[in-house]
C-alpha positions, 0 to 999 in steps of 0.5 A: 500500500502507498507503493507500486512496482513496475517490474518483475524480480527483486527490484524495489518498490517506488513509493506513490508521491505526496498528495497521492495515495494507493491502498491496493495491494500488488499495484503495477503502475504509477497510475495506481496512486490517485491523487487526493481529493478536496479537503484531504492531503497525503505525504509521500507513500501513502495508503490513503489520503488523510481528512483536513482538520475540522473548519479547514479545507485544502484544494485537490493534490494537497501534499501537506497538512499545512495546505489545510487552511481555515474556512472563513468565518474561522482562524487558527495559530497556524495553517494544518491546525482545527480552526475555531470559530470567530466569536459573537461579534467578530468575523473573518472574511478570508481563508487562513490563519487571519485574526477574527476582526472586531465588528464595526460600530453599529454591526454584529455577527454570529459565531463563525461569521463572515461579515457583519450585519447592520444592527438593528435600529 
């Protein structure tokens, strides 16, 4: 798993690349190592592709958990981390490890927001 081989004898195994995984056993190609979806990640020779942290995502082929980063609406110390959401009254209209802003006057948000609102009145 997370090799292949693709040829006969006593010759060694070649190891699928990061941000590809093979969890089939004797694989004779490097087409064998599919690349990882959305949202998952793999270092090299992996026999199945990880999930991101929670409230992150990652683009397809990701090959390091750092390629995980924070949803919008929440933020963490680093990318590759479970990302918190950003608290009453503040958001975070980007992806990444961006601090949570603080509302404007006369705005609120929800946790994990995006944006703000008008404050009613």
């Amino acid at each position: 798993e997370g090799e292949h081989k693709t040829e006969t004898g006593a010759v060694a195994c070649s190891t699928c690349a990061a941000g590809t995984s093979n969890n089939n056993l004797g694989s004779t190609t490097v087409d064998a190592c599919m690349q990882c979806g959305v949202n998952t990640w793999s270092g090299n020779g992996a026999a199945t592709c990880a999930a991101c942290p929670s409230q992150t995502s990652s683009p397809e082929g990701s090959d390091e958990v750092t390629d995980c980063t924070c949803l919008v609406g929440y933020t963490a110390a680093s990318d590759g981390l479970q990302c918190s959401a950003c608290g009453v009254g503040t958001f975070k209209g980007a992806v990444g490890t961006a601090a949570c802003e603080t509302c404007p006057a006369n705005s609120e948000s929800g946790p994990g927001s995006a944006l703000c609102l008008c404050s009613a009145g």
